[in-house]
DRENPA-956077 format. One record per residue (C-alpha): residue number from 1; x, y, z. Coordinates in pm, 1 decimal, decimal comma, m for minus. Each point is the difference from the previous one (the first is absolute). Layout:
<drenbas>
k|u|v|w
NUM|X|Y|Z
...
</drenbas>
This chain:
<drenbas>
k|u|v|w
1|52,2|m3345,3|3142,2
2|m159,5|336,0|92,0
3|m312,4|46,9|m262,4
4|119,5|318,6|m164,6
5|323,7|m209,6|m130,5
6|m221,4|m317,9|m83,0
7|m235,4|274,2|m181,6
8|393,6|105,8|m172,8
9|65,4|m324,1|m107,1
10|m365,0|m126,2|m133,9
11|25,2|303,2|m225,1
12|318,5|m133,1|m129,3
13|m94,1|m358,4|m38,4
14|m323,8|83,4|m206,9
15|139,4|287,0|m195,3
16|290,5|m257,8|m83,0
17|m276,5|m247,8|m105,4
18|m210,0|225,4|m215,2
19|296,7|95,5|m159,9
20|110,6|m318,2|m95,8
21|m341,6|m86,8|m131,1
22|m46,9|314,7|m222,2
23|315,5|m112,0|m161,9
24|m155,6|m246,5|m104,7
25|m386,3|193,1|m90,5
26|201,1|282,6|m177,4
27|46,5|m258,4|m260,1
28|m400,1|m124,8|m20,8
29|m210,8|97,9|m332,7
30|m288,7|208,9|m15,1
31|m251,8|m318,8|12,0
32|181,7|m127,6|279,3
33|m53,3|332,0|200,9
34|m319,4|6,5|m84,7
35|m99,8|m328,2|129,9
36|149,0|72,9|332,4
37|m152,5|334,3|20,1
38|m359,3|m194,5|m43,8
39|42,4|m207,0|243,0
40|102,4|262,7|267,1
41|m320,3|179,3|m130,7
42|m224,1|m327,2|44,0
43|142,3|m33,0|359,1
44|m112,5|356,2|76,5
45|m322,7|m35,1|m171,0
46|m7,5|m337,2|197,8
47|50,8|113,1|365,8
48|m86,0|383,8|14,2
49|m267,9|m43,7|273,2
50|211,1|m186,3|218,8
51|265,7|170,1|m19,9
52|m225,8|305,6|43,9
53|m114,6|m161,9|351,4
54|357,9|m73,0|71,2
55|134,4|357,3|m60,0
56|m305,8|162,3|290,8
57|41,0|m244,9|241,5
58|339,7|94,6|m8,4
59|59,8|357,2|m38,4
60|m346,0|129,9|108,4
61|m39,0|219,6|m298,3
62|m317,8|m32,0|m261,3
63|m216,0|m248,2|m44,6
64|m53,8|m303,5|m165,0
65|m230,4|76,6|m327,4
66|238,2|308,2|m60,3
67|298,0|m190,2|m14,8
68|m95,0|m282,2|m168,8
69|m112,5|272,4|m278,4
70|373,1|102,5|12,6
71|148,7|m348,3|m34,1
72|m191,8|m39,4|m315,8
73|66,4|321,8|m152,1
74|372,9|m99,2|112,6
75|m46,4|m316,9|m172,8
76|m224,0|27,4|m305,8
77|m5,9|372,0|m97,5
78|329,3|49,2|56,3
79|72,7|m349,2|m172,9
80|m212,3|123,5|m323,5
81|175,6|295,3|0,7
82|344,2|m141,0|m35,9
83|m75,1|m298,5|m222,1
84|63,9|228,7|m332,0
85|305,1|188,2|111,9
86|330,4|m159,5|m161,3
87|257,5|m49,8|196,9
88|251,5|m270,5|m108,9
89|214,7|28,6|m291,7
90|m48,4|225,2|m306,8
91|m316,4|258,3|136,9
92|4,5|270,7|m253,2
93|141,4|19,7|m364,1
94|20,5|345,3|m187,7
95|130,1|m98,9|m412,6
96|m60,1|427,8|m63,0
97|257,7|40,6|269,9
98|160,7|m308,2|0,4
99|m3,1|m11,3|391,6
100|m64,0|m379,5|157,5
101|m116,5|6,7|387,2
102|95,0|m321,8|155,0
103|m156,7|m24,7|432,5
104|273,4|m131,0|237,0
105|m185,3|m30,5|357,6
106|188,8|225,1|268,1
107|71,3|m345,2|240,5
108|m74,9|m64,3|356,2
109|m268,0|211,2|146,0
110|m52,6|99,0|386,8
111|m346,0|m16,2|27,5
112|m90,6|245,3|294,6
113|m362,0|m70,1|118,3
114|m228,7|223,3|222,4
115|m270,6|m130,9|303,1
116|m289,2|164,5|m139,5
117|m2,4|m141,8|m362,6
118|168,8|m320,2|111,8
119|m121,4|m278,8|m235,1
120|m114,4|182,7|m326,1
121|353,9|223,4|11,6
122|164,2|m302,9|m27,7
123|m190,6|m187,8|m219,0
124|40,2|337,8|m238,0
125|396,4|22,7|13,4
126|35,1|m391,1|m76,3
127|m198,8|52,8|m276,4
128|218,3|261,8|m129,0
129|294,1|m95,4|91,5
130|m12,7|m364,3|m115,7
131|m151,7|190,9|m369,5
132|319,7|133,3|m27,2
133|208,5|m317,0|73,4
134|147,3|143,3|365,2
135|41,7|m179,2|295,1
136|m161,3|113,9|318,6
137|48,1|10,9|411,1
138|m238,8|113,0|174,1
139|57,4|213,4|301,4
140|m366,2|m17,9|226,8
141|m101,9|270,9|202,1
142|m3,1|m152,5|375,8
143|m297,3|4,1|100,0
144|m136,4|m155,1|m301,8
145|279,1|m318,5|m51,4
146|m242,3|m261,4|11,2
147|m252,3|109,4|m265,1
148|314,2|138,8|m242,0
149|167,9|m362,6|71,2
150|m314,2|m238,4|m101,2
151|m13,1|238,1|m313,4
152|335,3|m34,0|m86,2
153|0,3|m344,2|60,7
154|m317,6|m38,5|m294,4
155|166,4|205,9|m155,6
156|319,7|m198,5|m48,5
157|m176,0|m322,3|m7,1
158|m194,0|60,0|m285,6
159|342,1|167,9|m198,2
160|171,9|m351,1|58,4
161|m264,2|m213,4|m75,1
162|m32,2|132,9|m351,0
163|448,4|55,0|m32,6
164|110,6|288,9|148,5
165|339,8|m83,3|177,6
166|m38,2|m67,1|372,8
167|92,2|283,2|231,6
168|m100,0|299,0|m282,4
169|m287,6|86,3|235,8
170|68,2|29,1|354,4
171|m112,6|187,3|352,3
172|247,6|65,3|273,5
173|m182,4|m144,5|330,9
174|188,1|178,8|236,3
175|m35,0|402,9|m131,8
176|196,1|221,1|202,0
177|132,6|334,6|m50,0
178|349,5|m86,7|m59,6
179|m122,1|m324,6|m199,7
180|m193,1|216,0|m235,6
181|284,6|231,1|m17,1
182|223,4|m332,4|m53,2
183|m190,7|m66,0|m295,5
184|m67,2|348,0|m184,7
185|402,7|55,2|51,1
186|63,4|m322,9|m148,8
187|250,3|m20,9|m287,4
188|m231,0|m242,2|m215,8
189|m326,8|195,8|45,1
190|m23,7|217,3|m273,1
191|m339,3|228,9|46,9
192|m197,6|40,4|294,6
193|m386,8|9,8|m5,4
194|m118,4|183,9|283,5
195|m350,2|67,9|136,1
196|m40,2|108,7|396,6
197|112,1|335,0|209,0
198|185,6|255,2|m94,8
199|269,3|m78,6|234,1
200|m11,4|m372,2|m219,2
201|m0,8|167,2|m293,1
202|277,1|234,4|73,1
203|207,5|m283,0|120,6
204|m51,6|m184,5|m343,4
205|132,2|317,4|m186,9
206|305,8|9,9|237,1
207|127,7|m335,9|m69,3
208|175,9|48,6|m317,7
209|m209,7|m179,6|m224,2
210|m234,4|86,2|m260,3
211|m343,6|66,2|178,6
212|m391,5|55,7|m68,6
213|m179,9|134,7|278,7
214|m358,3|145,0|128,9
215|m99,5|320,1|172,7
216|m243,5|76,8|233,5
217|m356,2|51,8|m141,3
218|m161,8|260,8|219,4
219|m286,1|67,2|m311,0
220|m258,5|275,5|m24,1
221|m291,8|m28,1|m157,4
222|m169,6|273,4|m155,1
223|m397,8|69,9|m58,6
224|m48,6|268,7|m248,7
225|m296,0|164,9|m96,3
226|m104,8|m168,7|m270,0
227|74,6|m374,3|122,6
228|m259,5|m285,6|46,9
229|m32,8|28,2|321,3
230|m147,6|m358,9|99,2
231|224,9|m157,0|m214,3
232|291,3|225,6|168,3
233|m83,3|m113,0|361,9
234|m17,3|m336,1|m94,0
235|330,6|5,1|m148,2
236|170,8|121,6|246,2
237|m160,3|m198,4|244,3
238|81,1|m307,6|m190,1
239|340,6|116,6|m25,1
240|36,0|90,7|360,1
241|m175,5|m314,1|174,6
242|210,1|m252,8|m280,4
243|161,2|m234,7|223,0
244|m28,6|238,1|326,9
245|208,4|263,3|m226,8
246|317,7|m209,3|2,9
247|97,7|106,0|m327,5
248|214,3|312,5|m55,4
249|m217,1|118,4|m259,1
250|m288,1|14,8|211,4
251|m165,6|361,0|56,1
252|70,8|181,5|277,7
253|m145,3|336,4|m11,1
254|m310,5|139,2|m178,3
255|16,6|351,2|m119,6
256|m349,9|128,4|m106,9
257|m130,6|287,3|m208,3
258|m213,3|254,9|216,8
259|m255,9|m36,6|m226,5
260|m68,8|m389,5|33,1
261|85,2|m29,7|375,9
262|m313,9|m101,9|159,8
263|m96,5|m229,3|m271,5
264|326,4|m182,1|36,0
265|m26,0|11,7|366,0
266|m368,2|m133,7|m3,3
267|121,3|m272,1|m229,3
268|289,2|m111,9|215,1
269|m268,3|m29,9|271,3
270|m196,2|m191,5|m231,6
271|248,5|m250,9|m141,4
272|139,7|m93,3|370,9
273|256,4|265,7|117,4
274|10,8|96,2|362,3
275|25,1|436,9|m31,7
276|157,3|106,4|363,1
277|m98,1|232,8|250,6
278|275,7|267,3|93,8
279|40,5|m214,3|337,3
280|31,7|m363,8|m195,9
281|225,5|138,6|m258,1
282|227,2|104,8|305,7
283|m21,2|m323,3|77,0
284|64,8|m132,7|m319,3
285|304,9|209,7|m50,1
286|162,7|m114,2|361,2
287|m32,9|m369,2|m158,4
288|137,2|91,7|m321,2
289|294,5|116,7|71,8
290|238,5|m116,6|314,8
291|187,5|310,1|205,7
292|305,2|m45,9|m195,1
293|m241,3|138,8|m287,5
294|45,1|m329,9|m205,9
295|m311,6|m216,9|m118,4
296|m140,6|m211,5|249,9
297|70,4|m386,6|m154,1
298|m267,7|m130,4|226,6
299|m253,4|160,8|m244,6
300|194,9|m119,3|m321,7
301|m250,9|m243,6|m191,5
302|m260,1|m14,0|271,2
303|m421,8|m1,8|m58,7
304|m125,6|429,5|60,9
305|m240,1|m196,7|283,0
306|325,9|m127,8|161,6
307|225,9|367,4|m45,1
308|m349,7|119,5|171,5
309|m9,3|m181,7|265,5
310|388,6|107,7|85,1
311|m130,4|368,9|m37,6
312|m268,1|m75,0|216,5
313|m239,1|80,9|m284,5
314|m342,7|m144,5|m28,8
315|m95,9|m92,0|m362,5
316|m266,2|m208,4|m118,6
317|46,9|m356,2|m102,8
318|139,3|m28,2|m352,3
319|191,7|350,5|m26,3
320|261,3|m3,1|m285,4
321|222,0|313,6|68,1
322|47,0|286,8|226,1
323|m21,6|341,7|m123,6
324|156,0|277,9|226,2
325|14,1|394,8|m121,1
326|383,0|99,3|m55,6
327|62,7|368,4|71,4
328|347,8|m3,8|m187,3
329|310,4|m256,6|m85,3
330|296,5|m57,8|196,2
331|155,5|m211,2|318,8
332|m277,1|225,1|191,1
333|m271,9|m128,8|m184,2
334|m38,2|m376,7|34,3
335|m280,5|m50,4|m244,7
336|245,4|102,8|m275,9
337|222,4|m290,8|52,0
338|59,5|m332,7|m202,0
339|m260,4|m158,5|248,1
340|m7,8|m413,1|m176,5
341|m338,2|m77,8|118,8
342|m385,8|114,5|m82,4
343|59,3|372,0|172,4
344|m26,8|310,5|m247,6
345|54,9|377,3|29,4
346|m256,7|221,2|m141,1
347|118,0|352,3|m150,3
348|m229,8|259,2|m168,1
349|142,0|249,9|m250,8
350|m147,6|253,0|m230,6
351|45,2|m106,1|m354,7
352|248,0|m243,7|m213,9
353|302,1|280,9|29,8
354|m22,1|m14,8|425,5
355|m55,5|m365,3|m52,0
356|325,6|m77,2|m170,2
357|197,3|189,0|234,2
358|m180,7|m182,5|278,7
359|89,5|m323,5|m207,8
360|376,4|87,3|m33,7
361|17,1|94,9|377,0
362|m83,6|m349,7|89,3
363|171,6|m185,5|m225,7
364|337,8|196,4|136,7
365|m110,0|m139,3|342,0
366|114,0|m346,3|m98,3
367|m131,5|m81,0|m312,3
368|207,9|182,0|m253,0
369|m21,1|m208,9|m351,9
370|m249,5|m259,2|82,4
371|m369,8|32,2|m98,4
372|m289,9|249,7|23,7
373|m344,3|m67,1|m60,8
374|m161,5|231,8|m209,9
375|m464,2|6,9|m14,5
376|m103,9|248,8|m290,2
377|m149,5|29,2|m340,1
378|190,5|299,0|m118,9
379|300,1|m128,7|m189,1
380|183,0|336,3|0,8
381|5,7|m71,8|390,3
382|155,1|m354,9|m66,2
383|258,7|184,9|m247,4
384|94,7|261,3|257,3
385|41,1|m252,3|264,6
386|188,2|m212,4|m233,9
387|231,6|267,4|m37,2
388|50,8|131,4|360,7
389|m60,6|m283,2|232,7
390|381,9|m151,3|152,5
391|m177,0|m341,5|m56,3
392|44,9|m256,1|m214,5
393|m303,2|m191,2|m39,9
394|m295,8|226,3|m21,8
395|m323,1|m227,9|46,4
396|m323,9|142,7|m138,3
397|m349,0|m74,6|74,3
398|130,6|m328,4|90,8
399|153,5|m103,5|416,7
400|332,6|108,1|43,9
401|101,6|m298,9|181,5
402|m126,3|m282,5|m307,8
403|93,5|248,5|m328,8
404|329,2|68,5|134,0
405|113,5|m384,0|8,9
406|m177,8|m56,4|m324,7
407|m300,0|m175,6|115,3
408|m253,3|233,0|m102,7
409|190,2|231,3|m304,0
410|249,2|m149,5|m258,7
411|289,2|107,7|184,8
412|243,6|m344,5|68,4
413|m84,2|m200,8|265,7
414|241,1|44,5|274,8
415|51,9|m35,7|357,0
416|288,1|209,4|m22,6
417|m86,8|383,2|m99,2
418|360,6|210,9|m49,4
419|m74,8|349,4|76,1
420|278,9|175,2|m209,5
421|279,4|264,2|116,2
422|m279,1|187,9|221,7
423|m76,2|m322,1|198,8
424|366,5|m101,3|32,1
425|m28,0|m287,4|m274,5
426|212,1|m102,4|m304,2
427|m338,6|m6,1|m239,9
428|m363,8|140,3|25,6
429|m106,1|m348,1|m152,7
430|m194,3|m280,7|98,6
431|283,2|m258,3|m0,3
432|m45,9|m299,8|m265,2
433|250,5|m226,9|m103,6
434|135,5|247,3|m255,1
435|150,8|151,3|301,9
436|173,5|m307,8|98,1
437|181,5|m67,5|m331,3
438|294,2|145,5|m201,5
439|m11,5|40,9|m336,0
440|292,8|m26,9|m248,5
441|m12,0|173,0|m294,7
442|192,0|m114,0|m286,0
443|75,1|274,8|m241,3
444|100,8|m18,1|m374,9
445|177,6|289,9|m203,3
446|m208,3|226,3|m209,9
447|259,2|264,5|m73,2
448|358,0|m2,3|m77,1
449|244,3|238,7|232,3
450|240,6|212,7|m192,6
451|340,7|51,4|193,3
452|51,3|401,7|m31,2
453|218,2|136,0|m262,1
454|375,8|5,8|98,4
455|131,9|332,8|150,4
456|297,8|30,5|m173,4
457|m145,0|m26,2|m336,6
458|m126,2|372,0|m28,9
459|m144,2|135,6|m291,5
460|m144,2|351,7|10,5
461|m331,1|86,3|m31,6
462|m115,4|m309,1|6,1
463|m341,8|m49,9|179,9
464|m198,2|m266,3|149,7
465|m262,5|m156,0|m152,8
466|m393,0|26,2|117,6
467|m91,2|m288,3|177,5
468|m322,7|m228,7|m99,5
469|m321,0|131,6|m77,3
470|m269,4|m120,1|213,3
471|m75,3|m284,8|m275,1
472|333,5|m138,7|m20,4
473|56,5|m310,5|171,6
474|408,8|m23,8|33,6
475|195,9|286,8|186,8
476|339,7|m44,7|m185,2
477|109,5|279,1|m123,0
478|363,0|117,7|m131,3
479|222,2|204,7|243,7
480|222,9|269,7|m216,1
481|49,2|298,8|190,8
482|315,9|m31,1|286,9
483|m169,9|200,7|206,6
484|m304,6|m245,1|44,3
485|306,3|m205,3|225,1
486|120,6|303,3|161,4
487|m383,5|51,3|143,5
488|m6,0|m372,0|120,9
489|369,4|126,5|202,9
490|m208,6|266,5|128,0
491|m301,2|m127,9|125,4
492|253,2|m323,9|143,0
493|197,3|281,9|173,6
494|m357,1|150,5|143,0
495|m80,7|m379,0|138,3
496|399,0|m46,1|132,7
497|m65,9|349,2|187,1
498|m398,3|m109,4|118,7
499|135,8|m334,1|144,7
500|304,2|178,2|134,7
501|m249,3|248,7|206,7
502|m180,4|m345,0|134,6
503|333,7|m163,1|146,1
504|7,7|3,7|398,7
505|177,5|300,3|109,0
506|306,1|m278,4|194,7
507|31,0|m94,6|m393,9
508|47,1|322,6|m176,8
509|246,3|78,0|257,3
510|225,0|m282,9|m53,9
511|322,4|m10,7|m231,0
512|m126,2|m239,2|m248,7
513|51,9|158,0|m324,1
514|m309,4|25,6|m219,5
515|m62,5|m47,8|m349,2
516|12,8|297,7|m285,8
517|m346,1|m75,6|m195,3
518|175,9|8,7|m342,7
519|192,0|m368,4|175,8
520|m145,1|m351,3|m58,9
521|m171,7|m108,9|310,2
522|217,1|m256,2|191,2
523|m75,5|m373,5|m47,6
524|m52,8|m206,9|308,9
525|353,5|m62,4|202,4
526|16,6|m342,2|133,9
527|214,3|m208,1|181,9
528|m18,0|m380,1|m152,3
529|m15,4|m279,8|303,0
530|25,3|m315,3|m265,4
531|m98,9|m74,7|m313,2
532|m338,3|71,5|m151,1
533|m228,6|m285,7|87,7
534|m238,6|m179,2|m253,8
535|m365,1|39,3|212,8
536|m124,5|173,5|279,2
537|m45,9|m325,7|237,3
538|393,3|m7,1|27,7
539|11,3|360,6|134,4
540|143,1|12,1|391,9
541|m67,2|315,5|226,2
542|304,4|266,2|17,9
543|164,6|m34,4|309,2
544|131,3|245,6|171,8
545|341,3|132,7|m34,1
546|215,0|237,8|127,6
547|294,1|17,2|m229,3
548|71,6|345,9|m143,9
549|m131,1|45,6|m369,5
550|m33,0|321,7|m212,6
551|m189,1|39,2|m334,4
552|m133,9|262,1|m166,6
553|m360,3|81,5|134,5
554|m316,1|m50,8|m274,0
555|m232,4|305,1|m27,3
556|m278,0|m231,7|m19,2
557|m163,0|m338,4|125,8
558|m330,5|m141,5|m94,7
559|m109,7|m345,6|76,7
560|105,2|m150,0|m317,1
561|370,9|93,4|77,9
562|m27,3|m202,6|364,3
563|m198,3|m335,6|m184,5
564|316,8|68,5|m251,6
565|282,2|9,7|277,6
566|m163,6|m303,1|155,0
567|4,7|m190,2|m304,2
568|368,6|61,8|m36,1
569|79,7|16,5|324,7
570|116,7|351,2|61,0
571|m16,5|300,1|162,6
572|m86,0|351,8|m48,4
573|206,0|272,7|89,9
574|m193,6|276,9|155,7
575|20,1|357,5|202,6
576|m189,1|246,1|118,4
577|m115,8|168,2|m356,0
578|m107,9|m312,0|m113,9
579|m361,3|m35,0|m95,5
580|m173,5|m290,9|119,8
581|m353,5|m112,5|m77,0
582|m197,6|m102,4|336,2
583|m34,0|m397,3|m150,0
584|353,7|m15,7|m108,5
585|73,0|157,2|324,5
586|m208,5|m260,6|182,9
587|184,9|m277,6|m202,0
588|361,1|166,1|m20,9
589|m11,6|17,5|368,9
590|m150,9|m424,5|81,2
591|200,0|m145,8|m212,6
592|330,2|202,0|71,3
593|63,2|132,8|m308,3
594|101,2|364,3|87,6
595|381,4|69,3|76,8
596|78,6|333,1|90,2
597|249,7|173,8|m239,1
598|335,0|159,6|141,1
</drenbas>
C-alpha cells in the first residue's frame, strides 16, 4: 500500500480507537480525571531532559537546557495551572439567577503538533485536553515523528496505568499530508488543536470542524526613554536566545528611542550580541531570507555562532544574537521578517508616538495579534500602547518570548497563543481547557409570559400598562389595549418583509405562494414512512426514493424539527423559500430527511 493511503487509514484506525475510548472517559468523575491528569504530569516532570535531547537530535532546533525548561513548564506549570479549573459535571451555580452550568468535553481532539516545540507542545495539549475529558490523536510534524512518538507513547502509558481507557491517547506514526487531512476531516473528531504554519493552520480552519489556531509572531520590542536599560537588553536577549528563538513569541526586532541608542547599543555589545558591519549584515540578510523571499529554515533554531558562520561572519566565541540595522519593513527588508533563531533587527525612532507606528508596521508584516514587548516606566506609554497596538499580549519590562506563554507574567500557561480576528484565529486567548469544553446551562423561570390581549376584544381608549420599574423582579404585566396586538402584526409583517429581502433571488422568483403575516405560520409537512418508534437505536437511514410526493412546504427547519422527523420517521417537505439553519441543514441533508415539495 502506497504510504499516503496507509497514512489514510492509520488516521482512521486511531481516530476510531480514541473515539471508542472517550466513550467510555466522557463518563469518568472529577477525581478520576484528576488522577490521570497527575500522572501524565509526573511522566513529563519525569522525562523532560530526555525527551529534550531526543527532540535536537532530531529536528536540529534549540538546545538541550532550553527545552528541558519547556517540558517542565509543559508539565508542572501548566499542570498547576489547570489543577483548580472545574471541568466535569456541575462547574458554576448562580441561586440570584437561578442559572446551573454543567461542562460536557467537546470529544475527540486532532492534536496538530509543530517541529520546533515538539515535546513540550505536546506534553501541553495532553494536559489540556485530557483536563477536559477529550480524547486525542496526534498528528507529528515529519521531521520530528520520533521525539512526538516516545512522548506520546509516556504519555499514554502513564494515562492507562492509572485508568484511562486504552487508545484515548494516541500518535499517528506515519503523518502525511493526506493522513493529517484524513484525520482533521474525520466525522468523529470534533475540534482541532493546531500549532505549526500558516498553510497548517489554514488547512485546520478549512476542514469543517471547530478549530483553535496560532499566528505568526513576528514581535517588536520597544526601548523607550525612560526604560531600564540593562534590565531591557537582558530581556530581550533572554527572550531572543530562549531555545535558539524557537518560540513564536520570541523578539524579533528592537525599536529604540533616539535618546537611549548608544547606551542600548553599548549594552548589547556588552551582554553578548554580535552588532554588524554594513558588509556582514548583507551577508546576514542573503542567509536570512532564500530568493523566493521566504525565511531560510536552515537558520530556524540554530546557535548566532552557527547562522555566523553561514554568513561568513566572524564573531567571538560565546555570541548570543546578531543585531543588524533595518532601514524599513517589508519583503525588501529581510531583517524585518519572522527570522526563528537568535538574529534581531534594530530600528531607531524619535519618541513613543514614531515608535508605535514603527511597532504597528511590523506587527502587519506577519505578526498581526500576537505579542509586543514593551521597556518603559511611564505608564501612560503602557496605556497608549495598550490601546493602539494590533497585539494581543503586550509584555512589559519582562521577554516577550517567556511573558507571552505565561512563564514570566500571570498570563495562562500555554503553548498555544490564539491571535484573534487580526491574526486569523477564532480567540486572542491562551488556550486552557475551558476552551476545550461545552457548557450546558440549565435555566429555571423567573418571570411568567403573558400571551397578548386578544384582537377582537377592542375596547376604546384603553391603554397599556407601564412595564416594571427597575426594582421589580417579575415582568408580567396585563395586556388591555387591541392595538398592543395590532403592533406585534406590524413589527411580524416588518420581519416577514426583512426575511423576504434575504431569500435567493431563484426563490423570490418562483410561484410558491407566500404567507400574509396576519396567517399562522405553517407547521412542519411530513410524509410518515412507519410508525413512530420507541428509541433512537431502532432508527434506520432514509433511503432513497423516487416516487412522486407533494406536501405543503414548511417556512422553517431548525435542528430540533430533523431529531423530531427521525424519531418518527418522517420527512419534511421543503422548497426553495424554506429557511434552513446550517446544522439542520447539515443533518436534514445526511440523514435524508429533506423531500422536495411539488
Amino acid at each position: 500500500m502506497d504510504t499516503d493511503l496507509q497514512s489514510i487509514q492509520e488516521a482512521r484506525r486511531l481516530v476510531d480507537a480514541a473515539y471508542s475510548a472517550w466513550s467510555q472517559f466522557e463518563e469518568f468523575s472529577e477525581g478520576q480525571v484528576e488522577t490521570i491528569v497527575k500522572a501524565v504530569s509526573d511522566a513529563g516532570v519525569s522525562h523532560a531532559e530526555k525527551l529534550a535531547r531526543m527532540a535536537v537530535e532530531e529536528t536540529g532546533f534549540g538546545n538541550v537546557p532550553d527545552k528541558t525548561a519547556k517540558n517542565l513548564f509543559a508539565s508542572d506549570a501548566v499542570y498547576r495551572a489547570i489543577r483548580p479549573l472545574r471541568t466535569v459535571g456541575i462547574v458554576r451555580e448562580d441561586p440570584e439567577r437561578q442559572v446551573i452550568d454543567v461542562a460536557s468535553p467537546v470529544g475527540v481532539i486532532a492534536a496538530i503538533v509543530p517541529s520546533t516545540n515538539p515535546t513540550s507542545t505536546t506534553i501541553y495539549k495532553a494536559l489540556i485536553s485530557l483536563k477536559g475529558r477529550n480524547g486525542l490523536v496526534f498528528s507529528p510534524h515529519p521531521s520530528a515523528v520520533k521525539s512526538i512518538s516516545e512522548t506520546v507513547r509516556l504519555i499514554a502509558e502513564a494515562a492507562e496505568s492509572h485508568g484511562a481507557p486504552p487508545g484515548l491517547v494516541s500518535c499517528m506514526e506515519m503523518p502525511t499530508l493526506e493522513g493529517t487531512r484524513e484525520l482533521m476531516g474525520h466525522r468523529k473528531i470534533a475540534l482541532i488543536l493546531a500549532t505549526g504554519g500558516p498553510g497548517l493552520v489554514r488547512a485546520a480552519y478549512s476542514a469543517g470542524k471547530p478549530a483553535f489556531g496560532v499566528g505568526a509572531g513576528n514581535v517588536p520590542a520597544y526601548i523607550e526613554r525612560t526604560a531600564a536599560v540593562p534590565k531591557a537588553v537582558s530581556d530581550i536577549l533572554t527572550g531572543k536566545c530562549f531555545d535558539n528563538g524557537t518560540l513564536c513569541s520570541s523578539e524579533q526586532s528592537v525599536i529604540c528611542d533616539e535618546v537611549v541608542r548608544d547606551q542600548v547599543l553599548a549594552e548589547l555589545r556588552l551582554q553578548g550580541a554580535h552588532i554588524c558591519s554594513e558588509d556582514e549584515q548583507t551577508r546576514l540578510e542573503a542567509v536570512i531570507q532564500t530568493p523566493r523571499g521566504t525565511l531560510n529554515t536552515g537558520i530556524v533554531g540554530r546557535h548566532a555562532s552557527r547562522i555566523a558562520e553561514m554568513a561568513g561572519i566572524q564573531v567571538e566565541q560565546g555570541t548570543r544574537a546578531l543585531v543588524g540595522f533595518a532601514e524599513g519593513v517589508g519583503p525588501g527588508h529581510p531583517l524585518s521578517m519572522e527570522k526563528l533563531s537568535p538574529v534581531l533587527a534594530f530600528y531607531t525612532v524619535d519618541g513613543w508616538e514614531e515608535g508605535c507606528r514603527k511597532c504597528i508596521e511590523i506587527l502587519n508584516y506577519g505578526g498581526l495579534g500576537h505579542t509586543l514587548a514593551l521597556h518603559s516606566q511611564d505608564q501612560m506609554v503602557v496605556r497608549q500602547f495598550a490601546l493602539k497596538k494590533p497585539a494581543f499580549r503586550i509584555c512589559v519590562n519582562t521577554p516577550a518570548a517567556l511573558g507571552a506563554v505565561g512563564y514570566t507574567t500571570n498570563l495562562f500557561p500555554s503553548m498555544t497563543l490564539g491571535c484573534g480576528a487580526a491574526g486569523g484565529n477564532i480567540t486572542s486567548d491562551n488556550i486552557s481547557p475551558l476552551h476545550l469544553i461545552n457548557l450546558k446551562r440549565v435555566a429555571y423561570g423567573v418571570r411568567d409570559y403573558d400571551a397578548p390581549a386578544s384582537a377582537t376584544s377592542s375596547r376604546a381608549g384603553a391603554t397599556l400598562p407601564p412595564g416594571p420599574g427597575p426594582q421589580t423582579r417579575s415582568m408580567r404585566t396585563t395586556r388591555t389595549d387591541p392595538d398592543s396586538y395590532d403592533n406585534r402584526r406590524e413589527i411580524a409583517e416588518i420581519v416577514d418583509g426583512w426575511l423576504g429581502r434575504r431569500a435567493p433571488a431563484a426563490s423570490l422568483a418562483s410561484d410558491t405562494p407566500t404567507r400574509h403575516p396576519s396567517q399562522p405560520a405553517t407547521k412542519p409537512s411530513v410524509e410518515t414512512i412507519r410508525p413512530p418508534l420507541t428509541s433512537y437505536a431502532e432508527i434506520e437511514p432514509f433511503r432513497e426514493t423516487s416516487e412522486e410526493v407533494s406536501g405543503d412546504p414548511v417556512s422553517f427547519v431548525c435542528e430540533d424539527d430533523v431529531r423530531a422527523a427521525l424519531k418518527s420517521q418522517t420527512r419534511i417537505y421543503v422548497d426553495g423559500r424554506t429557511i434552513i439553519t446550517p446544522s439542520a441543514r447539515d443533518l436534514g441533508e445526511r440523514e435524508g430527511v429533506f423531500i422536495a415539495a411539488h
